[in-house]
VOGU-3710 file (C-alpha; in Angstrom, 3 decimals, decimal comma):
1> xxxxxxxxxx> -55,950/61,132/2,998  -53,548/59,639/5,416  -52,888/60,116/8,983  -50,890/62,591/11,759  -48,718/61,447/13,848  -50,000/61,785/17,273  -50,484/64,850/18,203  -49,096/66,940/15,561  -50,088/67,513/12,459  -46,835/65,987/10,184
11> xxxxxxxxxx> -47,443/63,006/7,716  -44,856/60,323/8,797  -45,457/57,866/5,916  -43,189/54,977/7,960  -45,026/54,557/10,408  -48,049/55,170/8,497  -47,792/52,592/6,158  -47,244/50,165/8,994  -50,601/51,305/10,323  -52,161/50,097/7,433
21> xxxxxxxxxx> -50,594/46,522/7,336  -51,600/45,978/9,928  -54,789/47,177/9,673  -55,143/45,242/6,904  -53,814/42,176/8,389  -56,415/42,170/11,429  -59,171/42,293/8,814  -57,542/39,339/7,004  -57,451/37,005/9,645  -60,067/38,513/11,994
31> xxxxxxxxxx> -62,597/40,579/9,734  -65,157/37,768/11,009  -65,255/38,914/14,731  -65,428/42,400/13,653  -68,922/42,873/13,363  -70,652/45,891/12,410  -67,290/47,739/12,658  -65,962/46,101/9,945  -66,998/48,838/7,341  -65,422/51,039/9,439
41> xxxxxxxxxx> -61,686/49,523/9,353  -62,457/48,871/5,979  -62,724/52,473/5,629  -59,485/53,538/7,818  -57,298/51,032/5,240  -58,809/53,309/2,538  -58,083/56,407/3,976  -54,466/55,415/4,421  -53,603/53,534/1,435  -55,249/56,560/-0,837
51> xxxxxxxxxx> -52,455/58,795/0,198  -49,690/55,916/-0,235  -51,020/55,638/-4,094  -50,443/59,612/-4,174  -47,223/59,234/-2,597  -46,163/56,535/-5,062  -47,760/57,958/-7,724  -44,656/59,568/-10,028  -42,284/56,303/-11,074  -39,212/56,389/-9,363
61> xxxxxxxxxx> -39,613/59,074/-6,536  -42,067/58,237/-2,797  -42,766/60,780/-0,734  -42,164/59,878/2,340  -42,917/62,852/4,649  -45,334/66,258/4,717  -44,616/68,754/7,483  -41,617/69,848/9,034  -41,448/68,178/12,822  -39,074/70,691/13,933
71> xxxxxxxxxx> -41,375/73,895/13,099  -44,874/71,688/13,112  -43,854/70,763/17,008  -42,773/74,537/17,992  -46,794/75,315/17,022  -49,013/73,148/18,173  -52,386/73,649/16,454  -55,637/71,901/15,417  -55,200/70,763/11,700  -58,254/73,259/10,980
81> xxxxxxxxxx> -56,188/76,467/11,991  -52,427/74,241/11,021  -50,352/77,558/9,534  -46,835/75,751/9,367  -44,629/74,704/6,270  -45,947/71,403/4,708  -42,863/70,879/3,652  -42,475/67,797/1,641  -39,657/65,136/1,409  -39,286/62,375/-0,828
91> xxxxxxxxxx> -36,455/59,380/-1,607  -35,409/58,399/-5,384  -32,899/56,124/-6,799  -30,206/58,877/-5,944  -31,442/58,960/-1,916  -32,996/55,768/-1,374  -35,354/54,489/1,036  -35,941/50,809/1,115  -37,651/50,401/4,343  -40,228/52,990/4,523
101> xxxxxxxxxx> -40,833/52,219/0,633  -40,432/48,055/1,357  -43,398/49,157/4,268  -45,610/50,929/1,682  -45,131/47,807/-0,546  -46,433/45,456/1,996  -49,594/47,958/3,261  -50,619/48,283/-0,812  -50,207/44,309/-1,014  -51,916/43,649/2,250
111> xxxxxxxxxx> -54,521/45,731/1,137  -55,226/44,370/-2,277  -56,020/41,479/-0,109  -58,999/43,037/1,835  -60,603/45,115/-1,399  -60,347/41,806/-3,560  -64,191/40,769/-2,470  -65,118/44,449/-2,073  -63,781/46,158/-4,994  -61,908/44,465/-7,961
121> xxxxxxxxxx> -60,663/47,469/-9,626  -59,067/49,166/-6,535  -57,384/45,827/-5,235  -55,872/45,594/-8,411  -54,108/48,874/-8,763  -53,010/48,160/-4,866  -51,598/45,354/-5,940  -50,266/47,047/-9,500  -48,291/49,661/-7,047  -47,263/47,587/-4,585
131> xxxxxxxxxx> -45,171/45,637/-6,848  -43,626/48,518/-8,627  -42,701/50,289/-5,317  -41,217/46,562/-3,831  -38,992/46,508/-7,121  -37,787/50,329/-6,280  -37,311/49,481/-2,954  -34,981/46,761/-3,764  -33,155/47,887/-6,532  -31,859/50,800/-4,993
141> xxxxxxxxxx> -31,247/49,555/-1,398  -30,223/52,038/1,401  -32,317/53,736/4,841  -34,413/56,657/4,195  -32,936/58,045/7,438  -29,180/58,253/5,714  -30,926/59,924/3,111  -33,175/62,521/4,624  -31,033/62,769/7,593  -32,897/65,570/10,876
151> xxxxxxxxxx> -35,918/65,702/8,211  -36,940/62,650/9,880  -34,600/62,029/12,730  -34,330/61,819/16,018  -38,576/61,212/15,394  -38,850/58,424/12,615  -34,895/57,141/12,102  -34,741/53,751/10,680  -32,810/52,365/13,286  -32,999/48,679/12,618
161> xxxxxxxxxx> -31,603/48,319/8,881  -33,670/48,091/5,718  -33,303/44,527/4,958  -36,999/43,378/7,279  -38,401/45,673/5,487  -37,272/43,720/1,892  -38,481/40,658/3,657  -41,383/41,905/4,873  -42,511/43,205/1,288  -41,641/39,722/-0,173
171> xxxxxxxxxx> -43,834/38,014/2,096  -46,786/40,419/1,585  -46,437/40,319/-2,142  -46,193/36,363/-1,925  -49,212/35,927/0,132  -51,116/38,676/-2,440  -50,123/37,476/-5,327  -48,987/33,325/-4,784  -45,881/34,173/-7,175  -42,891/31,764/-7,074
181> xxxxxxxxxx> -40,672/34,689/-7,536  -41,413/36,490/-3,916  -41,127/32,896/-2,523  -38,237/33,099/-3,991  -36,745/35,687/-2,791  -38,043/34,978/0,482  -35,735/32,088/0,785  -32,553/32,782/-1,482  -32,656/36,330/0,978  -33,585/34,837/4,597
191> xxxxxxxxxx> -29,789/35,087/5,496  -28,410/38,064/3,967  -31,843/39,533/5,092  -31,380/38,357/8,345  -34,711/36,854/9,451  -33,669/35,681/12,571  -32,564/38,658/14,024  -34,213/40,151/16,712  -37,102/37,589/16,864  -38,863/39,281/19,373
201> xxxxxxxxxx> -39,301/42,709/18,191  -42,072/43,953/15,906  -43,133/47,616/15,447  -43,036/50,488/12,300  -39,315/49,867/13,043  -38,079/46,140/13,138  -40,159/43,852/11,334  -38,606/40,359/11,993  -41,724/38,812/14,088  -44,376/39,648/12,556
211> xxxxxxxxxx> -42,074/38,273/9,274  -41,493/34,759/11,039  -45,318/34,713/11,708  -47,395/36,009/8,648  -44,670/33,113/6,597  -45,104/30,918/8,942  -48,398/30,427/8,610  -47,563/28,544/5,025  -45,290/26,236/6,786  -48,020/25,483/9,880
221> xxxxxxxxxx> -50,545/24,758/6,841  -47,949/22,401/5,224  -47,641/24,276/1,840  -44,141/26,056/2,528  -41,646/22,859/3,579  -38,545/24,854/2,621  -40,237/28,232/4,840  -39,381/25,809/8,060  -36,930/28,331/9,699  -39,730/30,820/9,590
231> xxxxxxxxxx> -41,659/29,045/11,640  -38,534/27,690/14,077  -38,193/32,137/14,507  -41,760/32,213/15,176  -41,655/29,827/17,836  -38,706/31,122/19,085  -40,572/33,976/19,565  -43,352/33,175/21,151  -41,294/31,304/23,608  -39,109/34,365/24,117
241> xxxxxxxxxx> -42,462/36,658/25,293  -43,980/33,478/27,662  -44,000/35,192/30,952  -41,698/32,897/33,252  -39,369/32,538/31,198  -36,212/34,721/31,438  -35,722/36,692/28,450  -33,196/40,400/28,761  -35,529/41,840/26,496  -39,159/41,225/27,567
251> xxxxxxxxxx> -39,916/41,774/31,076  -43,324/41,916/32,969  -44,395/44,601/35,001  -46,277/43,742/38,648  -49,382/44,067/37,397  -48,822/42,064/33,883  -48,255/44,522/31,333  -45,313/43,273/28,824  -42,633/45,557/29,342  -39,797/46,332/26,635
261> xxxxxxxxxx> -36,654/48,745/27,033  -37,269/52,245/25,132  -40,299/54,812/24,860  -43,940/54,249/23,948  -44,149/50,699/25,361  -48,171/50,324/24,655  -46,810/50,677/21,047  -45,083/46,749/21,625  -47,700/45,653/23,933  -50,716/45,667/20,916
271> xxxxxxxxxx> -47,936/45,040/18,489  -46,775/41,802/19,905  -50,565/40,926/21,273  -51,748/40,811/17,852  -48,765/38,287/16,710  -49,970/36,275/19,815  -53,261/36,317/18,275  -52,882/35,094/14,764  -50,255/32,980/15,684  -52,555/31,305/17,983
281> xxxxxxxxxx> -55,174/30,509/15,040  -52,543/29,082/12,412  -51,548/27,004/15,572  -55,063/25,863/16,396  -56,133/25,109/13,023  -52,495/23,261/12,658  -53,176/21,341/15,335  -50,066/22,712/17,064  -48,275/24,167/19,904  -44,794/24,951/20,641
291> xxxxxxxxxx> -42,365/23,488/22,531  -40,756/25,692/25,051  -38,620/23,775/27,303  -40,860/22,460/29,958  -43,774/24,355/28,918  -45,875/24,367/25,800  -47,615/26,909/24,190  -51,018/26,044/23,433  -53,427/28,424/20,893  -55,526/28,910/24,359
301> xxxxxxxxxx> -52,319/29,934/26,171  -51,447/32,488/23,584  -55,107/33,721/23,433  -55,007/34,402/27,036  -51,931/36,195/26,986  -53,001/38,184/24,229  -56,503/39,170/26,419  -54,934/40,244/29,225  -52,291/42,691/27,517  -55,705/44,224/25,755
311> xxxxxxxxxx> -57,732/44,170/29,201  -54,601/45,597/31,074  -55,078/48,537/28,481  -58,447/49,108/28,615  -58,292/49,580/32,336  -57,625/46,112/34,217  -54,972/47,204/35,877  -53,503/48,367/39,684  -54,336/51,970/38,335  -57,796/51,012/37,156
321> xxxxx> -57,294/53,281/33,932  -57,916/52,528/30,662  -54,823/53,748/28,569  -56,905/53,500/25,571  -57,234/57,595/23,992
//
């Protein structure tokens, strides 16, 4: 089970686990629209979150990583004829990891979610796991990156701080379970946690959006009065990606592709398309928009935007080439 990174053949679980959350997530709030290829994402959850059970599966200790990057991306090789190390590296109480473990927390409670109607049994020992990896994750607090060090740097360094990933794992556990202790949590460690950093980021690296928009969700439905700031970060973000509005950090390119400083920008583009998307259902079935200065931010206004980052991708664009592999 689980997946290669790109083009090589080493098992980042960070990232990985991230894949599957939102996997998960998209058949959550979208698994009605998916049609006939439902069973199918059904399936790539599966395939992922088997392998995070392995990974999880001695108490105390995750592996976090198979293959060496360094030797793995001196050969490269189909998987069928892979001959390099699979070298394997792991975090413990001694060398933590809370935000590649606080990640795996939140795919295994996502997931619990989607196998609840399919299979009982399974979403139950997601859900079993995810709360005993959450707990290791915060108990013994500290980036896997200052642990493993080159094993998984310069490729897969935590280089936004652990603490989203705490949050991130609260909210996933609260919305699998409906337990007042991840709500919580959620509140008494929005601060310290820092929420409201970096609002417009999301990506296997810096959580904070997609935190201030799966929680805020609660607050749009009118369950979650003392979430509000959650929601005040989610609009903040959404009015921070609006094109026309100034923002250092988001630009648009000539031919409307969001563009964000760094490498691997389709990466943000589907990232922060999706957050356009489900935010723009808990807004329409709110009855909501958001205020942003002289504009508003209707669900149909974030739907659009979301449509034309996709379309750009699949080959509306100057080029007229889909960037979809």
């Amino acid at each position: 089970g689980g997946y290669y990174d790109a083009g090589d053949n080493v098992k980042f679980v960070f990232p990985m686990a991230f894949t599957a959350t939102l996997l998960s997530w998209s058949i959550i709030d979208f698994k009605r629209n998916m049609g006939s290829e439902l069973g199918n994402a059904v399936k790539a959850v599966k395939w992922a979150t088997d392998f995070l059970l392995k990974a999880t599966a001695k108490e105390g200790v995750v592996y976090v990583q198979v293959g060496d990057p360094f030797s793995d991306h001196s050969c490269w090789e189909r998987p069928e004829d892979m001959d390099t190390l699979r070298t394997v590296y792991k975090i413990d109480q001694n060398h933590p990891g809370s935000d590649v473990a606080g990640e795996i927390a939140a795919a295994l409670a996502a997931a619990s979610i989607v196998f609840r109607s399919l299979d009982a049994s399974y979403s139950n020992l997601l859900l079993d796991r995810a709360v005993k990896v959450f707990e290791f994750a915060n108990r013994h607090r500290g980036a896997y990156s200052s642990s493993l060090h080159s094993a998984v740097c310069p490729f897969y360094c935590d280089f936004n701080g652990y603490q989203d990933e705490l949050l991130w794992g609260a909210a996933w556990l609260h919305k699998a379970t409906r337990r007042r202790q991840y709500r919580e949590y959620i509140v008494k460690n929005e601060v310290i946690l820092r929420a409201g950093d970096t609002i417009n980021e999301f990506g296997w690296d810096n959580k904070h959006a997609g935190i201030n928009v799966l929680i805020s969700k609660e607050v749009l439905m009118g369950r979650a009065p003392d979430l509000k700031s959650f929601q005040v970060n989610a609009d903040a973000f959404i009015c921070s990606i609006l094109p026309g509005i100034a923002h250092p950090q988001v630009q648009y390119s000539p031919g409307g592709l969001i563009v964000k400083p760094g490498v691997c920008n389709m990466q943000h583009v589907t990232s922060l398309s999706f957050l356009f998307l489900a935010y723009s259902n808990y807004l329409s079935h709110a009855n909501h928009v958001v205020p942003c200065g002289s504009m508003s931010a209707t669900p149909a206004l974030l739907k659009h935007i979301a449509k034309r980052q996709v379309d750009y991708i699949l080959g509306d664009n100057p080029q007229k080439m889909s960037y979809m592999v």
